[in-house]
N, C-alpha and C positions, 0 to 999 in steps of 0.2 A: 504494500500500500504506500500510496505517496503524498506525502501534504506539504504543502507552504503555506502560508498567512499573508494576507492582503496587507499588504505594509511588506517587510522583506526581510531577514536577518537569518545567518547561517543555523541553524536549529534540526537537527536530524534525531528524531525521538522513535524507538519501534511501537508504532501503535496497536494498542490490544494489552500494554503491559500493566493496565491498572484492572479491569476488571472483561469480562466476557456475560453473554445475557444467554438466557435461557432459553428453554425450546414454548412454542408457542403456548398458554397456560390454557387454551380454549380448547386447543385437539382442532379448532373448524379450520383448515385450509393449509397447504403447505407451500401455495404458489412463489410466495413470498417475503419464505421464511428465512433464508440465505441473506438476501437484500436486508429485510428489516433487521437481521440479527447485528449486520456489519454495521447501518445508520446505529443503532440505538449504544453498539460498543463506541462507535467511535465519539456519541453524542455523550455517553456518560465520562469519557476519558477528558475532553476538550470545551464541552460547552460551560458558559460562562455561570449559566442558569441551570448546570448539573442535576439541584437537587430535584428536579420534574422530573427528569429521565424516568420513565418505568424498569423496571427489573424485568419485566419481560419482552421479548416481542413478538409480535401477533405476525403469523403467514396467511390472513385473512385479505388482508390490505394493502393495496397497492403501495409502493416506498413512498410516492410523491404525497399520499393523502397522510400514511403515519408519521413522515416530517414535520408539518406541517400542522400536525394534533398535540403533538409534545412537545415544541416552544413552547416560554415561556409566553405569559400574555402579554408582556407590552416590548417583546420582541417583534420589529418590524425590518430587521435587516438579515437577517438568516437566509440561504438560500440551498436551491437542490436544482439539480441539472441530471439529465440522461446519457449524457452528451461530455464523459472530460475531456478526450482526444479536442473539441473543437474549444473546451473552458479554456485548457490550458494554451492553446495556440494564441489564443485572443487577450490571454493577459502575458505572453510578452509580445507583443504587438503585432502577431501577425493576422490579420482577419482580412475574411473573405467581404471583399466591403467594394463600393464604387469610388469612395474617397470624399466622402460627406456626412457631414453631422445635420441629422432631423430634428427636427422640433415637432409635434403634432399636436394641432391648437383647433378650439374650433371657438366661434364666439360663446360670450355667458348661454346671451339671449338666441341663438339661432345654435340647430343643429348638423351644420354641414361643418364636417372636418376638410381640414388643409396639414400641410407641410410644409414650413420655412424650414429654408438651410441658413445652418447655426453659424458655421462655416466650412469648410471646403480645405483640403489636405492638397499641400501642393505637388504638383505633377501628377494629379494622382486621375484615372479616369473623368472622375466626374470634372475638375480644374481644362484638363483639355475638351472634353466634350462641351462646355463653356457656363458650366452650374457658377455660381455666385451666390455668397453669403448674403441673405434676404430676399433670393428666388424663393416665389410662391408654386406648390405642384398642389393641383385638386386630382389628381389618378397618375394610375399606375397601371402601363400597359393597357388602358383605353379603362379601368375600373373605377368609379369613382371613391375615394377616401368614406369611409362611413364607420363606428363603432365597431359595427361586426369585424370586416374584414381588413381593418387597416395593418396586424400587425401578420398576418400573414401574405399582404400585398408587399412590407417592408423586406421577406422573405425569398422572394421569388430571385432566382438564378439567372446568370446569364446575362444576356444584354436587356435592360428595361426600359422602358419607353415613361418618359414622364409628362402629365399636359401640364401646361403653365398656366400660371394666373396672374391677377394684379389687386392689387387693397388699395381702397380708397377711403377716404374719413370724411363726413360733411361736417364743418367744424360749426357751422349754427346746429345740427342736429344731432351731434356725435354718434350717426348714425354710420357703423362700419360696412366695407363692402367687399367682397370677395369676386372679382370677374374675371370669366374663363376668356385668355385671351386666344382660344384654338390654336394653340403653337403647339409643341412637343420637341422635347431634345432625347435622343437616345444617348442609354450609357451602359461599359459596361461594369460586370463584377468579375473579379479577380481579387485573389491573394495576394496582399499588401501588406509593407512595412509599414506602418503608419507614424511617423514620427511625431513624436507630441509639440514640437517646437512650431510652432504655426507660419508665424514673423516676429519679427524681429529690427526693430528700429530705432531711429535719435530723433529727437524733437528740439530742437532750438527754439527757444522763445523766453520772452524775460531775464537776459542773459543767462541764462541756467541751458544745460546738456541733458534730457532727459532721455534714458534707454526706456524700451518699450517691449515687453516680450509676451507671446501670447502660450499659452502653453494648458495642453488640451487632456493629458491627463498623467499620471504617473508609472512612467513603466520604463524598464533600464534596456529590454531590447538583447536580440543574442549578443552573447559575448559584451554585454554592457555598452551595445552599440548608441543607445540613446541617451544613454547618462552622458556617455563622451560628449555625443553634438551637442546635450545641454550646456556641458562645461566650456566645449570649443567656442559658442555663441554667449556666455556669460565674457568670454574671455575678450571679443570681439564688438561687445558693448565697451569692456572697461577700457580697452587699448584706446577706445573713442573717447575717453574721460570724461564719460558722462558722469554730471553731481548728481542725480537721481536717479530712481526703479522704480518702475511700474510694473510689477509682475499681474497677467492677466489671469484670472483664474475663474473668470464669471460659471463657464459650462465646466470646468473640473468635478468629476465624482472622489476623484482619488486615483490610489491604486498603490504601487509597492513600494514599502517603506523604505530601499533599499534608496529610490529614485528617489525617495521625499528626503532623507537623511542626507544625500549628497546634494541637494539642491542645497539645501540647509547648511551642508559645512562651507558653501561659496558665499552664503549669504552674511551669515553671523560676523561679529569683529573678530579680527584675527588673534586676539588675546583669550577668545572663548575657545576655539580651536584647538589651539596652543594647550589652554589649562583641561582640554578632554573636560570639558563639563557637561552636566547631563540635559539633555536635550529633551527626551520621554523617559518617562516610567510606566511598567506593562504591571497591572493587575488581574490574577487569573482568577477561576474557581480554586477552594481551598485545598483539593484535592493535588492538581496542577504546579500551584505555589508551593505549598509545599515539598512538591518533587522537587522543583527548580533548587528551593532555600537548601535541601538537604544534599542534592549532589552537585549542584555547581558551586563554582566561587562568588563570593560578594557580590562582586563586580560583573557578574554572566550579563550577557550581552539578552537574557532571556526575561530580564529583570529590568536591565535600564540599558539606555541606548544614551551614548555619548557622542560629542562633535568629536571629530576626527578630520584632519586637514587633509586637502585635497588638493588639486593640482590648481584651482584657482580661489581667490577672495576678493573679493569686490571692494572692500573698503571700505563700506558707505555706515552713514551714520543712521540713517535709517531707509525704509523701502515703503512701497505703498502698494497694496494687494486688493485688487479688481474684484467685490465680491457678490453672488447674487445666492437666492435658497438653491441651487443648484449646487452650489458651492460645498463640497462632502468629506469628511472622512481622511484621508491624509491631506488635500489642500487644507482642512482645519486644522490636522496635528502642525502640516510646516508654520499657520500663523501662530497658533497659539505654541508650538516649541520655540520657534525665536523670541516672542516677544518680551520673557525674564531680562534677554540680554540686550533687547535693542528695539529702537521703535519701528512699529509697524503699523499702517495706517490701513484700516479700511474702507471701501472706498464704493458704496453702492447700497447692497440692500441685505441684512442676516445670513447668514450662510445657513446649510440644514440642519446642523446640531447633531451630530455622529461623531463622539467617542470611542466606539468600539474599533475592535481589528477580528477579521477571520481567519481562521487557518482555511485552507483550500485542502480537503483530504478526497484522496481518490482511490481505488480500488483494483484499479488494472492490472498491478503489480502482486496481487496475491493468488493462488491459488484455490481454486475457479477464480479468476480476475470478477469483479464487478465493476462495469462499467457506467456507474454512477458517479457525480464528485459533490461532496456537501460541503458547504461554507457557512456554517455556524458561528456566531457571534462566540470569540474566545478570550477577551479581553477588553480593560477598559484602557485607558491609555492616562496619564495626568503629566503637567508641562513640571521643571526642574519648582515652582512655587506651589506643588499640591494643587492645582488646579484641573478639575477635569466637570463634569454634569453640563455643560451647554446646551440645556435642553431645547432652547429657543433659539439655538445657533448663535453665533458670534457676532456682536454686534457691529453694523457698520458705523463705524464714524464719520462717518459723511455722507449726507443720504444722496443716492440719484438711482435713474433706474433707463433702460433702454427700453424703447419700440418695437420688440422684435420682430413686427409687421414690417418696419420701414427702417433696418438698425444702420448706423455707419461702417466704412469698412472697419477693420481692425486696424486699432492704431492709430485714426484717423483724430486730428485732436480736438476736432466738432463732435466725439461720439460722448453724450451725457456723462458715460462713467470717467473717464479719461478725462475732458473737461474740467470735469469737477477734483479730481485729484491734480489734475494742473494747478487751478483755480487756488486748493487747500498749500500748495508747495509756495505760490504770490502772494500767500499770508490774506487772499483773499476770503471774505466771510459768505455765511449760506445767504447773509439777508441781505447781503452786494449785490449778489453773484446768484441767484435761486436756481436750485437745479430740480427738477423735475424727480418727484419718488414714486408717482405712479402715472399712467397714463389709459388714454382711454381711446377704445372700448376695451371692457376687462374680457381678457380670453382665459380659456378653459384648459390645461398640459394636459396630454394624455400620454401613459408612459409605453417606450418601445421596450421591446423585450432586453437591448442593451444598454438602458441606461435602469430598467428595473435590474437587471446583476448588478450595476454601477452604485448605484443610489441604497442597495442593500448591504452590496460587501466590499465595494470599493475600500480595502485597506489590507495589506495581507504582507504577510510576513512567512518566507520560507525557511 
C-alpha cells in the first residue's frame, strides 16, 4: 500500500501496523468485504477523527457509501476515488486536461448554467486553440450546460467543441445576461504538464518595482520539476529588484506541502532560514502522535516542519497574497506559516478556512492490490504562535473582489485585487481609493469534480 499527505514530507510508515478490522459482524454480503476491510484499517490507523471508526466492516456496502457513513460529522474534506493510477498522476501534475481552469456559474435568479475560464495554462491546447481567461462557453460539443449533465460534459475525451457566449449587465436594471454568440472553438485533450507558474511580471508605478506572480496550485512536478521553475522565476523577479510581491493565489486549493515549504523558505527573511525555525506544527489522532513522540526524535520532521534554505531568498520585508474563499489549505498554511516572521498582507476576500492535511493512501501495492485511494483528513496543522481553527478563513485585509463575468487579464494592474494591493503599498486608504467587495448580479459556483478533490484534500504530505 502506498500513501503521501497533501502537503508533502518524507514519511514512509507500513500501514496496517496499529490495528486490523474484522470480518463483516452481519454475515449479509461479502461483495465488499476486502475493500471495506482495507478503508476502515486504514481509517482507524490515520484518521484524524479515529475515534468513529467502527471495529467492524460491513461486505454489504459499496466502499464509496461506507466512506462516507463513518466521517466524522462536521468533516467536509475527506475524500475517496476509484480511480489512484489517475489521483496520483494529477497530483504531481500531470492530467489529462485541454489546459484551462473552469468556473461553472449560473445566475442567483435564473437557471441556465455557463462556464468562465478562470485562466488558461500556457502553450497549452486550449492557449493555442485561442481560449482566454473570461471566455464564456454555454455547451459542450453542441450540449447545453444544465445541472444534470454538466460534470460529465467536463469529462468527455478527445477533441471538444465548445459554443461561446457573451455577459452583458444593464446597469439601470442590474439585470445580467448571458448571449449565445453561435461561435464554437474546438480543443483538444491530452496529457499535460501543467505548470502552476501562470505569469509572471514587474509593474513600475509610484517609483516602486513590483513583481507579480500568478500561481495556480501546489505541486513540485517529477523530479521536483516545478519547484525548480518556481525558484528559477522567484529568482528572475529578484534579479529585477523588484521592492514588492504580489503573490496570486485567488483560484489556489493547495496541494503538496513539499511545494508550499519551498515556496516559503524563498519567501521568509533570511535570518528565519538560517535559524531552521518552525514554520508548521502537525497535530494527529492520539493514537498516531503518539507513535510519532515514541519512535522519532524531537525534532521529526513528522511533528514540525522547519525553514530550510534554498537556492533562493527574496529579501523582502514583506509580500502581499491575492486572496478569495477559493483560496484553500496549503495556500493558507504558506500565509498563515510566514506570517510569525514577517508581514503578509491580504488582499481580497476570506480565504476557505482548511486547517487540515490528508494522507493520500492507496492500495495497489498490496496483495490483491485494491485499486481504490482515500484521502482522509489526518491532521490539523498550527503556525510556529499556536495558531490554527480559521474556521471562517483568513481574513482579508483589504477588501476587493473581481467580476468573474468580465475579470482583467492576470496581472493587469486595473484588475480590482491587484489594484487594490497596489493602492495599500501608496499608503493609499479604502475611503481614497474604494475598491469594490462584491459585485452584481450575485452568481451561483457549482463544483467540478476537480476542484471538489481540490477544495476537500488539497494539502498532502508524502
Amino acid at each position: 500500500m502506498k500513501r503521501l499527505l497533501l502537503f508533502c514530507f518524507g514519511l514512509f510508515v507500513s500501514l496496517g501496523f496499529f490495528t486490523q478490522c474484522s470480518d463483516d459482524p452481519t454475515g449479509v454480503g461479502s461483495e465488499y468485504l476486502e475493500v471495506n476491510s482495507w478503508i476502515r484499517n486504514q481509517m482507524s490507523n490515520y484518521y484524524y477523527w479515529n475515534f468513529v471508526i467502527p471495529r467492524m466492516a460491513p461486505g454489504n456496502l459499496p466502499p464509496e457509501q461506507f466512506f462516507e457513513e463513518i466521517l466524522y460529522t462536521t468533516d467536509e474534506f475527506s475524500y475517496m476515488t476509484d480511480d489512484a493510477e489517475t489521483l496520483l498522476n494529477e497530483l504531481s501534475g500531470s492530467q489529462y486536461s485541454s489546459g484551462f481552469s473552469p468556473a461553472i456559474l449560473s445566475f442567483s435568479d435564473q437557471d441556465q448554467l455557463f462556464m468562465v475560464v478562470k485562466y488558461v495554462y500556457p502553450d497549452s491546447p486550449a492557449q493555442l486553440a485561442g481560449l482566454e481567461r473570461g471566455d464564456i462557453i454555454l455547451s459542450v460539443n453542441g450540449q447545453t450546460l444544465n445541472s444534470a449533465n454538466y460534470q460529465e460534459l467536463l469529462q468527455i475525451n478527445g477533441t471538444v467543441t465548445y459554443g461561446l457566449g457573451s455577459y452583458s449587465l444593464d446597469e439601470e436594471t442590474q439585470q445580467a445576461n448571458i448571449t449565445d454568440l453561435d461561435s464554437v472553438i474546438s480543443v483538444r485533450k491530452e496529457i499535460l504538464q501543467l505548470d502552476p507558474v501562470i505569469t509572471t511580471k514587474v509593474i513600475e508605478t509610484g517609483g516602486k518595482r513590483i513583481g507579480y506572480l500568478f500561481y495556480a496550485q501546489f505541486i513540485d512536478g517529477t523530479a521536483n520539476l516545478f519547484i525548480n521553475g518556481l525558484n528559477e522565476r522567484l529568482a528572475e523577479l529578484k534579479a529585477q529588484q523588484i521592492d514588492e510581491l504580489v503573490i496570486d493565489l485567488r483560484y489556489n486549493p493547495g496541494g503538496r506541502i513539499t511545494a508550499a515549504s519551498q515556496f516559503a523558505n524563498a519567501l521568509v527573511p533570511l535570518e528565519t532560514v538560517q535559524n531552521k525555525d518552525i514554520f508548521v506544527e502537525f497535530e494527529y489522532n492520539s493514537l498516531l502522535e503518539n507513535f510519532y513522540q515514541s519512535t522519532d526524535e524531537v525534532d521529526s520532521e513528522n511533528l514540525f516542519l522547519r525553514f530550510q534554505e534554498g537556492p533562493v531568498s527574496m529579501g523582502l520585508e514583506r509580500i502581499y497574497v491575492l486572496t478569495t474563499n477559493q483560496t484553500a489549505s496549503a495556500s493558507e498554511l504558506l500565509i498563515h506559516g510566514l506570517k510569525p516572521y514577517m508581514e503578509v498582507i491580504t488582499v481580497g476576500s476570506n480565504t476557505l478556512g482548511k486547517y487540515y492535511g490528508s494522507f493520500v493512501i492507496t492500495g495497489t501495492f498490496q496483495s490483491p492490490p485494491v485499486y481504490y485511494a482515500i484521502l482522509p483528513v489526518t491532521l490539523k496543522y498550527l503556525n510556529a504562535n499556536q495558531e490554527s481553527d480559521f474556521i471562517d478563513g483568513l481574513e482579508a485585509q483589504v477588501g476587493a473582489s473581481e467580476n468573474i463575468l468580465s475579470p482583467k487579464p492576470l496581472g493587469d494592474p486595473t484588475d480590482p485585487l491587484l489594484e487594490a494591493a497596489i493602492s495599500d503599498m501608496m499608503g493609499e486608504t479604502v475611503s481614497a481609493k474604494p475598491f469594490p467587495t462584491t459585485f452584481s448580479p450575485a452568481v451561483r459556483w457549482y463544483p467540478t469534480l476537480s476542484n471538489q478533490l481540490q477544495s476537500k484534500a488539497w494539502f498532502i504530505q508524502d
